[in-house]
Jmol script that loads the backbone (N, CA, C; Angstrom):
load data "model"
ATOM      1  N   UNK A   1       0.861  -1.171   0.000  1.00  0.00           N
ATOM      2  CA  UNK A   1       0.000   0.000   0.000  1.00  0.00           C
ATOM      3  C   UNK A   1       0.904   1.230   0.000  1.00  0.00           C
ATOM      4  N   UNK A   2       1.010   1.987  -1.075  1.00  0.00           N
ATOM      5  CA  UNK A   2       2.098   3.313  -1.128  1.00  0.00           C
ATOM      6  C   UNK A   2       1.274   4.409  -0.191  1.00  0.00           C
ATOM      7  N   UNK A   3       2.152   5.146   0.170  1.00  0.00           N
ATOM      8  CA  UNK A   3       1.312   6.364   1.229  1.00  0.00           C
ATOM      9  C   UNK A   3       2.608   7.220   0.754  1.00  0.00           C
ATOM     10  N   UNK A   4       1.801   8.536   0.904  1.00  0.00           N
ATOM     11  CA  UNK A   4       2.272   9.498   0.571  1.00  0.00           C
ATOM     12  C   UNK A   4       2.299  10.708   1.611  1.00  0.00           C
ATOM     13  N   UNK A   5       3.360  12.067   2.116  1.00  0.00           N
ATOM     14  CA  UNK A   5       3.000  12.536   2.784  1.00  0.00           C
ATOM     15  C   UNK A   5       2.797  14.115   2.119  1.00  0.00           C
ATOM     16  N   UNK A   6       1.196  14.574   2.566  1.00  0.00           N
ATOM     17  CA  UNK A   6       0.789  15.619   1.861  1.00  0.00           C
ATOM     18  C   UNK A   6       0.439  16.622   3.352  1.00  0.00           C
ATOM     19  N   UNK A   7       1.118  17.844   2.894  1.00  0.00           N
ATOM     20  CA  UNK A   7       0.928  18.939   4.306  1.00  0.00           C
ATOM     21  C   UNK A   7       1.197  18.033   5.489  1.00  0.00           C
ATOM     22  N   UNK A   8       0.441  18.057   6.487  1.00  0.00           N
ATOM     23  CA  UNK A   8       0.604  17.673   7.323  1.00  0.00           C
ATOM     24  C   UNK A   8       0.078  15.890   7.456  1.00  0.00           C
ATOM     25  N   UNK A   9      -0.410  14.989   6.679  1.00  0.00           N
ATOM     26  CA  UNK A   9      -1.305  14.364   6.500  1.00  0.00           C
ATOM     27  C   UNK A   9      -0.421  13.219   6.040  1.00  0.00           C
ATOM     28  N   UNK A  10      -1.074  11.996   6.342  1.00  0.00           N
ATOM     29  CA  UNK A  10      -0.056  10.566   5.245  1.00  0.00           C
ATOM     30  C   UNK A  10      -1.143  10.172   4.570  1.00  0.00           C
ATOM     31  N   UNK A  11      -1.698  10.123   3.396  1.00  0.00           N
ATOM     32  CA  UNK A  11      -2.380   9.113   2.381  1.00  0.00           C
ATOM     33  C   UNK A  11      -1.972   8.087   1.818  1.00  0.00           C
ATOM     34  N   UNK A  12      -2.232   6.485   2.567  1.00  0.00           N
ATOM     35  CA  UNK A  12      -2.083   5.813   1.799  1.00  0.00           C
ATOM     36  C   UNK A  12      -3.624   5.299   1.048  1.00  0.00           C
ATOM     37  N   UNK A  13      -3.108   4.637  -0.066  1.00  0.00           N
ATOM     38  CA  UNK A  13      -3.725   4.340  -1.569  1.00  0.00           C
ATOM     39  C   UNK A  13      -3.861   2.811  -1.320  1.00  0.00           C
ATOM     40  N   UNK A  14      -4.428   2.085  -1.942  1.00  0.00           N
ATOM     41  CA  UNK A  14      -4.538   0.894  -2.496  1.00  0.00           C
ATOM     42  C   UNK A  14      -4.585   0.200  -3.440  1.00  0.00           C
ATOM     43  N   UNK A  15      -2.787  -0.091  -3.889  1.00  0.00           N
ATOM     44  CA  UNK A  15      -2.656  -0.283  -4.983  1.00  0.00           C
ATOM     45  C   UNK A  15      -2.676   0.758  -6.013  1.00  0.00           C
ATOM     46  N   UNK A  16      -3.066   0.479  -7.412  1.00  0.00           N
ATOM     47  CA  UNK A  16      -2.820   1.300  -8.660  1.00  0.00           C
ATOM     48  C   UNK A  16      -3.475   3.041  -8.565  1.00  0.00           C
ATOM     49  N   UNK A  17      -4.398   3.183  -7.689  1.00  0.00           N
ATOM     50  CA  UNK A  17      -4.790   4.617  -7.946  1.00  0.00           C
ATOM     51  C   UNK A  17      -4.349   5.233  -7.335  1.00  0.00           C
ATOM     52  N   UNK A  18      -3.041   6.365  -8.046  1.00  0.00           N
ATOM     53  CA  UNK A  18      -2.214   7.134  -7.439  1.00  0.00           C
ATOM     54  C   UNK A  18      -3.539   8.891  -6.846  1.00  0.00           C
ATOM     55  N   UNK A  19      -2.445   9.561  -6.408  1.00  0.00           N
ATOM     56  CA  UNK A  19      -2.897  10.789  -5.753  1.00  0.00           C
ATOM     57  C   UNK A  19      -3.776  11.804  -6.886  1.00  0.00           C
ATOM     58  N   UNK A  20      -5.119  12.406  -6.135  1.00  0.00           N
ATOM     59  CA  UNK A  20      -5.293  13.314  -7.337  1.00  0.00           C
ATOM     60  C   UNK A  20      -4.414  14.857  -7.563  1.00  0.00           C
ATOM     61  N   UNK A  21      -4.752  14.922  -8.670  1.00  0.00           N
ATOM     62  CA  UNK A  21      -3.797  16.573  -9.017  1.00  0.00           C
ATOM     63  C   UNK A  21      -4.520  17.498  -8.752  1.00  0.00           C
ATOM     64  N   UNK A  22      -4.083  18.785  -8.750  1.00  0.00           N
ATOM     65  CA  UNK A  22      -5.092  19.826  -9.031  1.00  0.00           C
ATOM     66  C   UNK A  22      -5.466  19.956 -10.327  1.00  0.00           C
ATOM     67  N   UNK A  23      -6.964  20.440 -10.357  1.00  0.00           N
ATOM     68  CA  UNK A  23      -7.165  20.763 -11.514  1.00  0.00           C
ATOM     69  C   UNK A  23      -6.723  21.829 -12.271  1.00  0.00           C
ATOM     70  N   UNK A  24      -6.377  22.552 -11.536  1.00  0.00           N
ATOM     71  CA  UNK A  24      -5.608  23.926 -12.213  1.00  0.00           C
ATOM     72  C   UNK A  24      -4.303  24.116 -12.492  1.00  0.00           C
ATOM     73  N   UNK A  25      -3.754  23.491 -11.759  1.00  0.00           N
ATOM     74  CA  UNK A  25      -1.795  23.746 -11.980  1.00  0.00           C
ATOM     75  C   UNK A  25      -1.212  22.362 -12.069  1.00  0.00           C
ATOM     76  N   UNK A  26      -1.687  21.383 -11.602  1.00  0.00           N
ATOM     77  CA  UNK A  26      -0.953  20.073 -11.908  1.00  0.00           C
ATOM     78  C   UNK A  26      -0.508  19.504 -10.707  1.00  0.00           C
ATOM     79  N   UNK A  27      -0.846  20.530  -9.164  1.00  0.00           N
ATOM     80  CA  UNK A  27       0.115  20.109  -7.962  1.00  0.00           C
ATOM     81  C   UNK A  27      -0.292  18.487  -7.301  1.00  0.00           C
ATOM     82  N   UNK A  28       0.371  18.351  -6.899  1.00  0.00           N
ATOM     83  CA  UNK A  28      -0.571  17.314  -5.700  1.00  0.00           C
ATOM     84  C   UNK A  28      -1.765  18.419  -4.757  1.00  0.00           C
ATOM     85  N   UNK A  29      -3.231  17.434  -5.261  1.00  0.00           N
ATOM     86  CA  UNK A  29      -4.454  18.353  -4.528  1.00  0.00           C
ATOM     87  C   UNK A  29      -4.680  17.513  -3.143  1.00  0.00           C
ATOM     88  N   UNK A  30      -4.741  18.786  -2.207  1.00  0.00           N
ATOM     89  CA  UNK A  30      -4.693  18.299  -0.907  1.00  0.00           C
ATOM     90  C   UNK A  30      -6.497  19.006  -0.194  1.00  0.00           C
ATOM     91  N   UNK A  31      -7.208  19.154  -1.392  1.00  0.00           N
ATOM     92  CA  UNK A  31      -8.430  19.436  -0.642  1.00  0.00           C
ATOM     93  C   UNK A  31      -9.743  19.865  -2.313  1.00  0.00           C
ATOM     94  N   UNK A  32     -10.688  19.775  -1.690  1.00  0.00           N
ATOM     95  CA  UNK A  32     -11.909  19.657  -3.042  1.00  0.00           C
ATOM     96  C   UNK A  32     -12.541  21.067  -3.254  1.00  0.00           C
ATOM     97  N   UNK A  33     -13.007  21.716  -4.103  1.00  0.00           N
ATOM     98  CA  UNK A  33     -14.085  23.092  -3.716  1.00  0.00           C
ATOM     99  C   UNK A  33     -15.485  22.231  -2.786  1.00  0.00           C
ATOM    100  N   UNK A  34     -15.383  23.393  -2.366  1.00  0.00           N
ATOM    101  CA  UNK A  34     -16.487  23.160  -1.128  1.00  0.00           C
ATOM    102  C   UNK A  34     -18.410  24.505  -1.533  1.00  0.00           C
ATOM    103  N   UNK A  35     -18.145  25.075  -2.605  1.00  0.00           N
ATOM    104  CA  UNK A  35     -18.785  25.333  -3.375  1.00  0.00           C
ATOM    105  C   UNK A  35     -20.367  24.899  -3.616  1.00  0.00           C
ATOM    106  N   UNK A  36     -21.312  25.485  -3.300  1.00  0.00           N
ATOM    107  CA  UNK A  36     -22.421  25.132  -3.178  1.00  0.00           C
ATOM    108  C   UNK A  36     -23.057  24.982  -4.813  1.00  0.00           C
ATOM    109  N   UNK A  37     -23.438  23.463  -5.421  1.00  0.00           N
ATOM    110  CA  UNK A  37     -24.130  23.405  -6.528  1.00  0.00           C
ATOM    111  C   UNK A  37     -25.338  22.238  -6.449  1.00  0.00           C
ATOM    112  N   UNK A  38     -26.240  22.533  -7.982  1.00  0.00           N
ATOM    113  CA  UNK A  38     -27.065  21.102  -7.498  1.00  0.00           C
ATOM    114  C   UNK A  38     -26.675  20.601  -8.884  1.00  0.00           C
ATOM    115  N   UNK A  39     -26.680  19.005  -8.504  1.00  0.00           N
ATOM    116  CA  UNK A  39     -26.345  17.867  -9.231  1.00  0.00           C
ATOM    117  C   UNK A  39     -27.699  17.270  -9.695  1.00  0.00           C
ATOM    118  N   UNK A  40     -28.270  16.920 -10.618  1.00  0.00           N
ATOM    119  CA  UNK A  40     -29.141  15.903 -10.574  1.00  0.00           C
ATOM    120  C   UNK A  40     -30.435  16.050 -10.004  1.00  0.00           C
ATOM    121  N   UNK A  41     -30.790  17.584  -9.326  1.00  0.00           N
ATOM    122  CA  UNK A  41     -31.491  18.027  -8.387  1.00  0.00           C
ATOM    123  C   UNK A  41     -31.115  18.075  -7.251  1.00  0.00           C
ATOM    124  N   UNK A  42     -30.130  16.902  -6.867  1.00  0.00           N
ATOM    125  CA  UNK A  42     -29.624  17.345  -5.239  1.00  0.00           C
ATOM    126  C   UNK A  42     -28.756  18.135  -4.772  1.00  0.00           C
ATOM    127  N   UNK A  43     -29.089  18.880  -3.785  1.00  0.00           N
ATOM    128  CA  UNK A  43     -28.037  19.706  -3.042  1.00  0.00           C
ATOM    129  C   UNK A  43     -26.740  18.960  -3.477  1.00  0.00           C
ATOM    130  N   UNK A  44     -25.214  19.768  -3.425  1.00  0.00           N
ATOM    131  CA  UNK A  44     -23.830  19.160  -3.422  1.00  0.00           C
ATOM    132  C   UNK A  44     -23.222  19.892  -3.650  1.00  0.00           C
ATOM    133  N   UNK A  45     -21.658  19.920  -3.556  1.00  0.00           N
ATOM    134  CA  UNK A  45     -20.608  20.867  -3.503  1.00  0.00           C
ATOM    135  C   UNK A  45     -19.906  20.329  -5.189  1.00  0.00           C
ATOM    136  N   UNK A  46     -18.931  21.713  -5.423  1.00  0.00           N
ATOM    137  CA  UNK A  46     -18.406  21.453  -6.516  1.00  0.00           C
ATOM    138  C   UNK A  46     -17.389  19.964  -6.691  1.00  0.00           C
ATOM    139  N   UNK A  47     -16.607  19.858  -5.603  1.00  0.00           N
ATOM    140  CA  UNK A  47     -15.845  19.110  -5.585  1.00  0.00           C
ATOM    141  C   UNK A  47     -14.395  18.835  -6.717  1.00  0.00           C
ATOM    142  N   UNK A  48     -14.179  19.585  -7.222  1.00  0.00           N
ATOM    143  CA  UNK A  48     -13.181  20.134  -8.105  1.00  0.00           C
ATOM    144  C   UNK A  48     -11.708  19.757  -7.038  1.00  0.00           C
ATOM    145  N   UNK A  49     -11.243  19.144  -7.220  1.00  0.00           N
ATOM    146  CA  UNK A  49      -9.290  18.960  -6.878  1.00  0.00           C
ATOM    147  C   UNK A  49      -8.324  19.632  -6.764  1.00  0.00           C
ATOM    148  N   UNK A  50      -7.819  20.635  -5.766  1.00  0.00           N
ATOM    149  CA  UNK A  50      -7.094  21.759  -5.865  1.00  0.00           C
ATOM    150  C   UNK A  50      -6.479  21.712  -4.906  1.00  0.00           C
ATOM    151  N   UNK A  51      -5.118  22.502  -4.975  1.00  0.00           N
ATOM    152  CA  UNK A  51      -3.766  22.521  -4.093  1.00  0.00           C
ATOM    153  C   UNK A  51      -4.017  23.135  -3.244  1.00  0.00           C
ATOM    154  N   UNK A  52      -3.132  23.711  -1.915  1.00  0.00           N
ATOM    155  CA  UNK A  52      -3.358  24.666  -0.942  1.00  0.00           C
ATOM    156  C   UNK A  52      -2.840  25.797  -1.922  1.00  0.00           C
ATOM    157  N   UNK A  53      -2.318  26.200  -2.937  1.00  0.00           N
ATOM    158  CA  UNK A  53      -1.764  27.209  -3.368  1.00  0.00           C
ATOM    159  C   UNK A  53      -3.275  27.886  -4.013  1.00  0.00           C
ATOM    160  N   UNK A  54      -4.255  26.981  -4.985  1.00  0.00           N
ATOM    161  CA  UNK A  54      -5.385  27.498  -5.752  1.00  0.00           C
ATOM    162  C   UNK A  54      -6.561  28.199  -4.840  1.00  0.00           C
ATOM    163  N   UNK A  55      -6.868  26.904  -3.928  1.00  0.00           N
ATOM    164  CA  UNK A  55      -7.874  26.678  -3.047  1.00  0.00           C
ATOM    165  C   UNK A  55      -7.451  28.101  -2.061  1.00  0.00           C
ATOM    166  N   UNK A  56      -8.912  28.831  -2.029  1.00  0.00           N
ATOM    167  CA  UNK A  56      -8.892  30.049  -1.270  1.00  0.00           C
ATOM    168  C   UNK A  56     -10.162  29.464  -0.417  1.00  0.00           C
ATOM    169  N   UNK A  57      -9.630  29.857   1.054  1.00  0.00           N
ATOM    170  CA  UNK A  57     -10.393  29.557   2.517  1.00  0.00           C
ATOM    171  C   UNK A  57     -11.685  30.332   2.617  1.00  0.00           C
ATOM    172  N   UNK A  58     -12.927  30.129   2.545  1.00  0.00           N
ATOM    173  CA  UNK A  58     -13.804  30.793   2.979  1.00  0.00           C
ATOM    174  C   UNK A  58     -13.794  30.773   4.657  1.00  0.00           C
ATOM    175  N   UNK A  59     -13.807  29.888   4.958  1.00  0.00           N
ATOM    176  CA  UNK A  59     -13.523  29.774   6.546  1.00  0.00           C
ATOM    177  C   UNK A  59     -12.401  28.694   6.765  1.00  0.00           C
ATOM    178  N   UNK A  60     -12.545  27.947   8.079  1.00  0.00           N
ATOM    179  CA  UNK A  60     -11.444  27.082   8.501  1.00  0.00           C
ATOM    180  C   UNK A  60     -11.706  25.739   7.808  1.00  0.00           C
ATOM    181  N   UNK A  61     -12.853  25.460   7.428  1.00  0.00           N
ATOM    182  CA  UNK A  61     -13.544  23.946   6.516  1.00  0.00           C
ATOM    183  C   UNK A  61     -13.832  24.097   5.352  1.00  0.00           C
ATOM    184  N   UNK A  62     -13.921  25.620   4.955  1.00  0.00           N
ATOM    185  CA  UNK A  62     -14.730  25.270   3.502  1.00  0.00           C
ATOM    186  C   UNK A  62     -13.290  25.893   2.656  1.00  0.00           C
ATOM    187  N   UNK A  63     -13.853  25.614   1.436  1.00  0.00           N
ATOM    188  CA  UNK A  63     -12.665  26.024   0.453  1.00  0.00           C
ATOM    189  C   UNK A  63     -13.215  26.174  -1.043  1.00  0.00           C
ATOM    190  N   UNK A  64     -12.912  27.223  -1.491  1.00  0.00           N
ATOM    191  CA  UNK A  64     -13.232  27.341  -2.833  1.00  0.00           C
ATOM    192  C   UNK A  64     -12.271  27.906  -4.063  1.00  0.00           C
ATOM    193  N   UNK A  65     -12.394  26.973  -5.542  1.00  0.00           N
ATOM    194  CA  UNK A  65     -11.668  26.567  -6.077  1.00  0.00           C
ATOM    195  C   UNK A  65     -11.456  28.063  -6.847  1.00  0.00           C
ATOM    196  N   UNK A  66     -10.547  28.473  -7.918  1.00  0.00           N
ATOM    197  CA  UNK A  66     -10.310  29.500  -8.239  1.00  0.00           C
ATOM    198  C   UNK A  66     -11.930  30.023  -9.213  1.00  0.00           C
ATOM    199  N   UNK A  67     -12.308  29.032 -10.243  1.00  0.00           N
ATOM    200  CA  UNK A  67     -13.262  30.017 -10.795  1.00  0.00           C
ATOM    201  C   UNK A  67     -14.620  30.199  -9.889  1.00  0.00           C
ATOM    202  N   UNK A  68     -14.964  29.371  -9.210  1.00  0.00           N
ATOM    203  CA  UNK A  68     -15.910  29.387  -8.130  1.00  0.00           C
ATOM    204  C   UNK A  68     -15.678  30.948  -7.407  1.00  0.00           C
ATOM    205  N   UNK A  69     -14.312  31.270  -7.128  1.00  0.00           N
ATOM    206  CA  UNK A  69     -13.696  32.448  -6.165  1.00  0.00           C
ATOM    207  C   UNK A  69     -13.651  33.430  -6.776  1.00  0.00           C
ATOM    208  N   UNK A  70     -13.582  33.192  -8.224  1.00  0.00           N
ATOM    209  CA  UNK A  70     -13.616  34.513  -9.155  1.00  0.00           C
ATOM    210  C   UNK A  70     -15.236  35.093  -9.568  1.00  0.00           C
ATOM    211  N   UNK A  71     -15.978  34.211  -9.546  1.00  0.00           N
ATOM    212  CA  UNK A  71     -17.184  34.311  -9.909  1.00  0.00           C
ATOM    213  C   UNK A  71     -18.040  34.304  -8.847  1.00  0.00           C
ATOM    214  N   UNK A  72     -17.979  34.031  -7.109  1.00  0.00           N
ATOM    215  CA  UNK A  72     -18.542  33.822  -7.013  1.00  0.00           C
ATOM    216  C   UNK A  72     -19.907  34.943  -6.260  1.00  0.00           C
ATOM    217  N   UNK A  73     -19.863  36.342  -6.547  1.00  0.00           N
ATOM    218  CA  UNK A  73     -20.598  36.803  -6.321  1.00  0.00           C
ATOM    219  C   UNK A  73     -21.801  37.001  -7.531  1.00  0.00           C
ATOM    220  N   UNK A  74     -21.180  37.175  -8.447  1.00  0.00           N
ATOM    221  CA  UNK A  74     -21.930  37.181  -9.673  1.00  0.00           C
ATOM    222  C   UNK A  74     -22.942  35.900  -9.894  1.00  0.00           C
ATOM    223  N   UNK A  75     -22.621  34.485  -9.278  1.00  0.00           N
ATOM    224  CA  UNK A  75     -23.364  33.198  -9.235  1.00  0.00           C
ATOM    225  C   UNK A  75     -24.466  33.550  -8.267  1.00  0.00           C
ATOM    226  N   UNK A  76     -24.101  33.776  -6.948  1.00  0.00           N
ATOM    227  CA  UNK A  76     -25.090  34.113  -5.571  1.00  0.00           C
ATOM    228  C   UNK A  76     -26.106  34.729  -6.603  1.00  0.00           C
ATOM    229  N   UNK A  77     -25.511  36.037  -6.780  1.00  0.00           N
ATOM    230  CA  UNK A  77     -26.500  37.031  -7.163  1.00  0.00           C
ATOM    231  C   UNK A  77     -27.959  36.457  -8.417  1.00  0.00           C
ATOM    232  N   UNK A  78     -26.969  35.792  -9.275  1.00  0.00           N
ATOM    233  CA  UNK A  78     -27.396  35.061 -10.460  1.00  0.00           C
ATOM    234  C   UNK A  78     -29.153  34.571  -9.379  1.00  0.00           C
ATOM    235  N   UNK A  79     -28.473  33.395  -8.244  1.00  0.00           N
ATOM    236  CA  UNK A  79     -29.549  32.542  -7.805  1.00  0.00           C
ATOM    237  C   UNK A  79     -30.847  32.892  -7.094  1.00  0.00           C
ATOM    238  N   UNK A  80     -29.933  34.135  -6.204  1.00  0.00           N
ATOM    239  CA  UNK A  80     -31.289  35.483  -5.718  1.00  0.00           C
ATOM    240  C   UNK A  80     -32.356  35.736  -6.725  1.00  0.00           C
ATOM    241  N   UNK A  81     -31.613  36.344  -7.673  1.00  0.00           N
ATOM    242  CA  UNK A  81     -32.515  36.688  -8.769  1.00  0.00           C
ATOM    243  C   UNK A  81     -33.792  35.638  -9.207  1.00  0.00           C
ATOM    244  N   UNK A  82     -33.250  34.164  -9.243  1.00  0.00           N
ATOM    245  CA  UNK A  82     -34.136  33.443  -9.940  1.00  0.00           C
ATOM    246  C   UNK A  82     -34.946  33.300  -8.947  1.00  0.00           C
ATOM    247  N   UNK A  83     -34.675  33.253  -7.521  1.00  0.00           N
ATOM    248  CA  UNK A  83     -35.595  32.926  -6.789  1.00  0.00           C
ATOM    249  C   UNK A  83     -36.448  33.690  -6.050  1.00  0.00           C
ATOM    250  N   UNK A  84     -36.379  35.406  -6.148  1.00  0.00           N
ATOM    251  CA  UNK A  84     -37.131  36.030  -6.367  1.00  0.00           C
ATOM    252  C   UNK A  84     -38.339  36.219  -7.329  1.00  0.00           C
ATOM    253  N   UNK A  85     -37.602  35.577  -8.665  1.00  0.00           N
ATOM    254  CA  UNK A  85     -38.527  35.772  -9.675  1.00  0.00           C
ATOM    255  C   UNK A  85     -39.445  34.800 -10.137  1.00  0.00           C
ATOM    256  N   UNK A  86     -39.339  33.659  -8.484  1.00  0.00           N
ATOM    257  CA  UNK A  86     -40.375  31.902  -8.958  1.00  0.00           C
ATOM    258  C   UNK A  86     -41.550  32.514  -8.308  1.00  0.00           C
TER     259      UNK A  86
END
end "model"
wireframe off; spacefill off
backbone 0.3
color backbone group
């Protein structure tokens, strides 16, 4: 079982499926967007793969990925709107 040590953390794997990357730069990703979307109809987070370098902290648990962080007032606003207007 290979393990790897990421930040503060050891991941070991099982067998063939190595570590994920970030989606944005290529690093070893040590955390997901935490990003509020719906899937399928259900509530869920983006979950996108990103480094401590991409990933910007909304608080101490959540984390959001760069275009989520670039966009994300313009999205909120986007959802107000629609749901004012049901």
């Amino acid at each position: 079982m290979p393990c790897e040590h990421i930040g503060g953390a050891i991941i070991c794997t099982r067998g063939g499926r190595s570590a994920q990357r970030c989606q944005f730069c290529g690093a070893r990703s040590t955390k997901q967007c935490d990003f509020p979307v719906a899937r399928n109809g259900k509530d869920g987070t983006c979950d996108a793969f990103m480094c401590d370098r991409c990933a910007t902290a909304q608080s101490p648990e959540v984390d959001y990925c760069p275009p989520h962080e670039r966009n994300k007032l313009k999205i909120m606003e986007a959802r107000l709107r629609s749901k004012i207007g049901e």
